[in-house]
C-alpha positions as CSV (number, residue, x, y, z in Angstrom):
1,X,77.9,74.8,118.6
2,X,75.5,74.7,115.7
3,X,75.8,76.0,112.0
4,X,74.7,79.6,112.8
5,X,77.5,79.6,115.7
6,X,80.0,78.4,113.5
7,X,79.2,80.9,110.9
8,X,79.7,83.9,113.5
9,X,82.5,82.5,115.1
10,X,84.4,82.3,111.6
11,X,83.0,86.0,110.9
12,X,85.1,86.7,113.9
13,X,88.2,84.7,113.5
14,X,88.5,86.6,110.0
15,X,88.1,89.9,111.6
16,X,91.1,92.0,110.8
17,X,92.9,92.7,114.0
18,X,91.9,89.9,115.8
19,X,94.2,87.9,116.4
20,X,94.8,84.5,118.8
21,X,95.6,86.5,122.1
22,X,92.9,89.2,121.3
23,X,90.5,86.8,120.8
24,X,91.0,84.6,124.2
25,X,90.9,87.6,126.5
26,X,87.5,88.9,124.8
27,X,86.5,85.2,126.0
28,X,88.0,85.5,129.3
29,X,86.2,88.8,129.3
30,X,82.8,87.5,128.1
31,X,83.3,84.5,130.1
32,X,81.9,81.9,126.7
33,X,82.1,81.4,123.3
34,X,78.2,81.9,122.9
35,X,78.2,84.9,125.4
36,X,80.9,86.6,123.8
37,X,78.9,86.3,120.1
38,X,75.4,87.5,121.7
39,X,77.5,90.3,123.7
40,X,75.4,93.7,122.8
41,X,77.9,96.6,121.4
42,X,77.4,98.3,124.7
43,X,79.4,95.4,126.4
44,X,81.8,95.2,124.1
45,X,82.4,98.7,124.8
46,X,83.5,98.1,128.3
47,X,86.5,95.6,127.4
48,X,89.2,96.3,129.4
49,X,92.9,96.7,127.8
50,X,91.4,97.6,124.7
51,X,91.1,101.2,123.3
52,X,87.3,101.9,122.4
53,X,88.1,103.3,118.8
54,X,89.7,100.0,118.3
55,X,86.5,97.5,119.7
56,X,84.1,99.7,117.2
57,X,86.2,99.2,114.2
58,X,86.2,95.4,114.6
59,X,82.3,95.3,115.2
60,X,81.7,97.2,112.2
61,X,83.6,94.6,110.3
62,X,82.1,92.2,111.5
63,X,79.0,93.2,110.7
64,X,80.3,94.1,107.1
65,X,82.0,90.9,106.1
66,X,80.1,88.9,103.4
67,X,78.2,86.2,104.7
68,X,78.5,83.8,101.5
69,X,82.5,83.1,101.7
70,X,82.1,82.1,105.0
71,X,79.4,79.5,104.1
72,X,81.2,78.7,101.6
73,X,84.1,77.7,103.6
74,X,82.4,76.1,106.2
75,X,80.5,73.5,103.2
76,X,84.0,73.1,102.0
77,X,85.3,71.9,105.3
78,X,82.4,69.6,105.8
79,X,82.6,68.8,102.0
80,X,86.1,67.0,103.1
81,X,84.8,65.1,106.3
82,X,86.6,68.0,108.1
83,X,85.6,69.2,112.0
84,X,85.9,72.3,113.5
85,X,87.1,73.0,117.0
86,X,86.4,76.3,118.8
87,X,88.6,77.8,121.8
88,X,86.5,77.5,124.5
89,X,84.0,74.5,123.7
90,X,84.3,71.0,125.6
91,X,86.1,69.1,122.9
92,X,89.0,71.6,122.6
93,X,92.2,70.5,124.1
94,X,93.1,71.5,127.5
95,X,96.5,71.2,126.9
96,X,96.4,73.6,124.2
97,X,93.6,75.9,125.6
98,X,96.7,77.1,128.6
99,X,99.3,78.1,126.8
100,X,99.4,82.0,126.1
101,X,98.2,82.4,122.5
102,X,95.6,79.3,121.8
103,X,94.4,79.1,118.4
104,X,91.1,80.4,117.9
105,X,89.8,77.7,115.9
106,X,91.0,74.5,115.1
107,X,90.3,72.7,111.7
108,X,90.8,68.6,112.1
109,X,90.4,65.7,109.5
110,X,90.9,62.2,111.2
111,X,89.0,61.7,115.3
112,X,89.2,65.3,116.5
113,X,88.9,63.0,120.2
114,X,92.5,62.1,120.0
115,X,93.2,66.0,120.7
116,X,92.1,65.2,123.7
117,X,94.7,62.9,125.2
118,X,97.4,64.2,127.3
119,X,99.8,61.4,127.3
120,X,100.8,62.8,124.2
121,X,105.1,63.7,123.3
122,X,106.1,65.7,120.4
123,X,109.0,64.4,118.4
124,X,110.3,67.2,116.0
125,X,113.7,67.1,114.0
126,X,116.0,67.8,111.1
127,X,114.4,67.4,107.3
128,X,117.4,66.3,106.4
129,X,118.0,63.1,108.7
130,X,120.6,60.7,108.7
131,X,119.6,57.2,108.4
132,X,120.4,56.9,112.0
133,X,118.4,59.7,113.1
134,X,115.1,58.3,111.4
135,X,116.4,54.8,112.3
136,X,116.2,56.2,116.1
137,X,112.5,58.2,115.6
138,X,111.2,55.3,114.2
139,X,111.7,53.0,117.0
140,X,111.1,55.5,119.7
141,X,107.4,56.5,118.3
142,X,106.8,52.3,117.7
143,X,107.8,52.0,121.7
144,X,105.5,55.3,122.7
145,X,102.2,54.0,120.3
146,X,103.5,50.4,122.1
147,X,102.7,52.0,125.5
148,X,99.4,53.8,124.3
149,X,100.8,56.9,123.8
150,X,100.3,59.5,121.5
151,X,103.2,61.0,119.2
152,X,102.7,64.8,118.0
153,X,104.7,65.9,114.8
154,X,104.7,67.9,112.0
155,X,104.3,66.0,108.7
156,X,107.2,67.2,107.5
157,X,110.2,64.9,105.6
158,X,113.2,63.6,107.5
159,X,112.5,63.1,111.8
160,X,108.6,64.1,111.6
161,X,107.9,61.3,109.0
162,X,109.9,58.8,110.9
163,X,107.9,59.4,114.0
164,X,104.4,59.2,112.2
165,X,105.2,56.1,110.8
166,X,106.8,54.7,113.8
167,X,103.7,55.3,116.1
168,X,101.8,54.1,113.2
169,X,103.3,50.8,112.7
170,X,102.7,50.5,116.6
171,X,99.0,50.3,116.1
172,X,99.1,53.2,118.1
173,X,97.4,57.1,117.4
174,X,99.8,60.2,116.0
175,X,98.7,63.2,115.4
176,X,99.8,65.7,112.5
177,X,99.7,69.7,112.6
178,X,100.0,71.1,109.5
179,X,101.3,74.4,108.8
180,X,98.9,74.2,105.6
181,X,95.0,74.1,104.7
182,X,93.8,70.6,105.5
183,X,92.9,70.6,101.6
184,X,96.7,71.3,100.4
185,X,98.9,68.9,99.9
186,X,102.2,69.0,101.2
187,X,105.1,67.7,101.3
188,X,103.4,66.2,98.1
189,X,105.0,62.7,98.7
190,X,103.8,62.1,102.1
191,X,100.6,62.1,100.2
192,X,100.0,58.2,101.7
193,X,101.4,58.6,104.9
194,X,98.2,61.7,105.5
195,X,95.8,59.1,104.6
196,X,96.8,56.7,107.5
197,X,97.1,59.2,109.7
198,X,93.7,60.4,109.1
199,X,92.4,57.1,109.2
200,X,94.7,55.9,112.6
201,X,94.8,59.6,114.0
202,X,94.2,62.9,112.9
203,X,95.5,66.4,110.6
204,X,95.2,69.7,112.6
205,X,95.5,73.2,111.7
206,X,94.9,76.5,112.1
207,X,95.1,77.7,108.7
208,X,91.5,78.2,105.7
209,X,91.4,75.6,103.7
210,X,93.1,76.3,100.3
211,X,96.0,77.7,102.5
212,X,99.2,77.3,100.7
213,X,102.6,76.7,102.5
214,X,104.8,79.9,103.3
215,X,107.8,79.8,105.7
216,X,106.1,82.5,108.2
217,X,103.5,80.2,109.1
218,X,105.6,77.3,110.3
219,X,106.7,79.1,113.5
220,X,102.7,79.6,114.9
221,X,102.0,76.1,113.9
222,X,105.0,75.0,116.0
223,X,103.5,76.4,119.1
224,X,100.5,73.9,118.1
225,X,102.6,71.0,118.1
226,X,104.5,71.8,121.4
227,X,101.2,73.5,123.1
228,X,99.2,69.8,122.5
229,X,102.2,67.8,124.2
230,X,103.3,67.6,127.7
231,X,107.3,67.2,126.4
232,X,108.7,67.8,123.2
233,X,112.2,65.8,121.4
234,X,114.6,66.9,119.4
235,X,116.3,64.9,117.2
236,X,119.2,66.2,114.7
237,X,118.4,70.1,115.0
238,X,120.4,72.7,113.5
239,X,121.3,75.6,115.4
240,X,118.8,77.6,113.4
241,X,115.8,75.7,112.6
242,X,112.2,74.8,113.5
243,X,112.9,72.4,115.8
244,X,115.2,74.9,117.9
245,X,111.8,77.0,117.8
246,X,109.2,74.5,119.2
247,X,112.0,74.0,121.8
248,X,111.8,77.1,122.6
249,X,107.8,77.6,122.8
250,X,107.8,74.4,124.4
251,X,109.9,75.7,127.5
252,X,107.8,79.1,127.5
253,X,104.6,76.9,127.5
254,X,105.9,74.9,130.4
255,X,106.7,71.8,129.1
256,X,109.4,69.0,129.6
257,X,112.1,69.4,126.9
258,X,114.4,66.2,125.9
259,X,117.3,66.0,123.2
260,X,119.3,63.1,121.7
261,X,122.5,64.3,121.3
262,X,124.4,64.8,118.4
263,X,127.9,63.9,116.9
264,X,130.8,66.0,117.6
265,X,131.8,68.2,115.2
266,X,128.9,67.8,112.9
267,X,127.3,71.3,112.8
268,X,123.9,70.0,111.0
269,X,123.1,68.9,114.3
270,X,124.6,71.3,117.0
271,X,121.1,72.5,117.6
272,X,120.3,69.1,120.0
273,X,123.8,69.4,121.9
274,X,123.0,73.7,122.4
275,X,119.5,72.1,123.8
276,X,121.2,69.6,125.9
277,X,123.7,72.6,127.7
278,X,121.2,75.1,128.2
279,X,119.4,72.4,130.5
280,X,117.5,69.8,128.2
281,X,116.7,66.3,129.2
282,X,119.2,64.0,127.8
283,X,117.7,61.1,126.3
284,X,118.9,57.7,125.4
285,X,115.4,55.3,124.9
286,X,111.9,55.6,125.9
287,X,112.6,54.6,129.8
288,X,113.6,58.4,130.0
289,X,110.6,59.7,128.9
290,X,108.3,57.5,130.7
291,X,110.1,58.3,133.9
292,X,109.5,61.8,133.1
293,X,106.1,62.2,133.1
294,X,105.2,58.8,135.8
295,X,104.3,56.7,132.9
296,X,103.7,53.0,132.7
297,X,107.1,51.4,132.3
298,X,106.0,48.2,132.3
299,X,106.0,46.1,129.1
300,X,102.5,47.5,127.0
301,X,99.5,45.5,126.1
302,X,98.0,48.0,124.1
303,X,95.4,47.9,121.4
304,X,93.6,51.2,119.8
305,X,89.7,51.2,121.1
306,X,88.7,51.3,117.2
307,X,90.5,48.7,116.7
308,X,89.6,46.2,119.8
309,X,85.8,47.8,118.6
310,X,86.5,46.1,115.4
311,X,88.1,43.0,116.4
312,X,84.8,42.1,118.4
313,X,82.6,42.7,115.3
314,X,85.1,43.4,112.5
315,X,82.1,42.4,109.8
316,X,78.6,43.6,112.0
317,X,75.7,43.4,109.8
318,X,74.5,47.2,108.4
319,X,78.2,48.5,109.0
320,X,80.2,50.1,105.9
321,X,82.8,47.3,107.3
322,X,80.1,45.1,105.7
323,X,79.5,46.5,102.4
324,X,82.9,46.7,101.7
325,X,83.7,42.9,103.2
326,X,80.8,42.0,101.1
327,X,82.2,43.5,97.7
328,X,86.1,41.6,98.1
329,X,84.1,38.7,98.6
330,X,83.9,39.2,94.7
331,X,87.9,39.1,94.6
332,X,90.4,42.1,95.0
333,X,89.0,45.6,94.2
334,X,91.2,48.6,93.5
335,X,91.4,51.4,96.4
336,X,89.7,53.8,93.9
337,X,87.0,51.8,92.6
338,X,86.5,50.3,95.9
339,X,85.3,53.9,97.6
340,X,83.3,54.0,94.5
341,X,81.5,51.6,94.6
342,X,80.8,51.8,98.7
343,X,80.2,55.0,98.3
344,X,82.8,56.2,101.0
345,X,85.2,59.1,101.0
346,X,88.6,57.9,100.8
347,X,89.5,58.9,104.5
348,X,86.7,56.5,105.3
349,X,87.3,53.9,103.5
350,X,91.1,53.7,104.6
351,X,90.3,53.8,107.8
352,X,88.1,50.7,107.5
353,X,90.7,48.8,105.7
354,X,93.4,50.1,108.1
355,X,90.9,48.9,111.4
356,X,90.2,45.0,108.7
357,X,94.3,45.0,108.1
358,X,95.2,45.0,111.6
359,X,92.3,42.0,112.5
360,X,93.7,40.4,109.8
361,X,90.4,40.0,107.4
362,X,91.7,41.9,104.9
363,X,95.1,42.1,103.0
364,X,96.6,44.9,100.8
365,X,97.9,43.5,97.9
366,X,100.4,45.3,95.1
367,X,98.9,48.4,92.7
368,X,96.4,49.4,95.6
369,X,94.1,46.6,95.6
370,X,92.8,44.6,98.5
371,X,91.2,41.5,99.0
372,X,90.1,39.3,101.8
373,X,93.0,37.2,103.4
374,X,91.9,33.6,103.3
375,X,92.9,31.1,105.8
């Protein structure tokens, strides 16, 4: 879709009244993204299941609604290396696009092509985990990114960090849905952990930038998490919690739901054995899950495509991997100064580091700085 697109489908999105399930059966109706913004009022007239009064109210505020916030949001999200994914167009995800209520629009910093896997398993759990809880998640998402799959969480402290960093640390892709703006930071000390996910996998959301977090927006981003995953864990829920919620969205979406169960008598965690008795798969290790869903059980091979691209050519001549191999041939350069003076954003420039770490040309080295590893 080009800018002038995106400008009128964020003219819609912002549309008061509109909302996610509105929105998809006006495409269903229209039959396209593009058709249903050229659509003359006559047509939109003639929507069935909606009341007439109501279809002229939206397209007079549509027409109404200043143009310049709108650009100015769109420059912002580009401003940030940001992408923009609309319902309907080839590189949103299937998996997401079925469910009942598909977001509108999706706003991505990282590879927005990792959305389109579908060997993908959710792994949502308690913020407050007990060391063996985040032991557990840990391993499980290092054995999943191990077997080229891709683990879906939430960013969140406790069970969804554990799994980030576990499919991280397996070389392998995660992906982050964020209740927030991509632009706000939160939680604030997962402020590293964002940067290698962008750089090894990617942030969505729904949400503007500048969107701050609030506890009513945390249910519709679960639905993200589960919708983009064909199963969804539990690990260490409470009986009321979010996890017990994208359980619950997961199963109304039609996916596979598996729990680890909890100790006995410790009601923190009564949420996973509640799951487990109203039908849940029980789970034990990462042989259950890949006997789910027909997997590959055998022992993985796997290396990320970026980084077997790099590992051919991790220096090519003309590449940014060049300029910045070429400046810690000077000696170790600070993270900051080192985006600098490459002139990259610092999403680009950890992700080259991240793709010259793992082919082992470069080394990170205490207070942020890297330099070349010699051998």
């Amino acid at each position: 879709m080009d800018a002038h697109g995106l400008l009128e489908w964020l003219k819609l999105i912002r549309t008061p009244g509109l909302g996610p399930v509105r929105i998809n059966r006006l495409l269903r109706h229209f039959g396209g993204v593009q058709a249903l913004l050229d659509a003359p009022d006559r047509e939109w007239e003639q929507v069935p299941g909606m009341q007439l009064p109501f279809l002229q109210k939206i397209l007079h505020l549509r027409r109404a609604m200043p143009h310049a916030p709108i650009q100015q949001e769109l420059d912002r999200l580009h401003g940030i290396g940001g992408h923009m994914l609309v319902l309907g167009d080839v590189g949103y995800p299937r998996l997401l696009r079925e469910i009942y209520d598909p977001p509108p629009t999706l706003f991505v910093l990282g590879d927005p092509s990792h959305l389109l896997r579908e060997d993908t398993l959710a792994v949502v759990g308690s913020r407050q985990a007990t060391p063996s809880g985040s032991d557990f998640t840990h391993q499980l998402a290092l054995d999943l990114s191990r077997h080229g799959l891709v683990t879906v969480s939430g960013l969140a402290e406790g069970i969804d960090t554990a799994a980030h960093w576990g499919a991280l640390e397996g070389r392998g892709v995660t992906i982050a849905v964020l209740a927030t703006g991509l632009d706000v930071l939160y939680p604030a000390r997962n402020a590293h952990l964002r940067q290698r996910i962008i750089a090894q996998g990617c942030l969505v959301t729904e949400a503007p930038l500048g969107t701050p977090p609030a506890a009513y927006l945390f249910p519709p981003r679960n639905r993200i998490i589960s919708g983009l995953s064909r199963g969804v864990l539990v690990v260490e829920a409470a009986m009321r919690s979010g996890s017990l919620v994208t359980a619950r969205l997961a199963l109304e979406q039609g996916r596979e739901v598996f729990a680890v169960p909890a100790q006995i008598g410790d009601p923190r965690y009564q949420g996973s054995n509640h799951l487990l008795r109203q039908g849940a798969t029980y789970l034990e290790g990462i042989e259950d899950i890949l006997q789910a869903f027909a997997w590959d059980a055998r022992p993985p091979s796997f290396v990320p495509q970026a980084v077997s691209a790099v590992m051919d050519t991790p220096v090519a001549v003309g590449t940014e991997s060049a300029a910045v191999h070429a400046l810690l041939q000077q000696g170790p350069v600070q993270g900051d100064e080192l985006a600098r003076r490459c002139h990259l954003t610092v999403a680009a420039l950890s992700r080259i580091l991240l793709q010259l770490e793992l082919v082992g040309v470069v080394q990170r080295l205490p207070g942020n700085q890297f330099a070349l590893r010699r051998t």
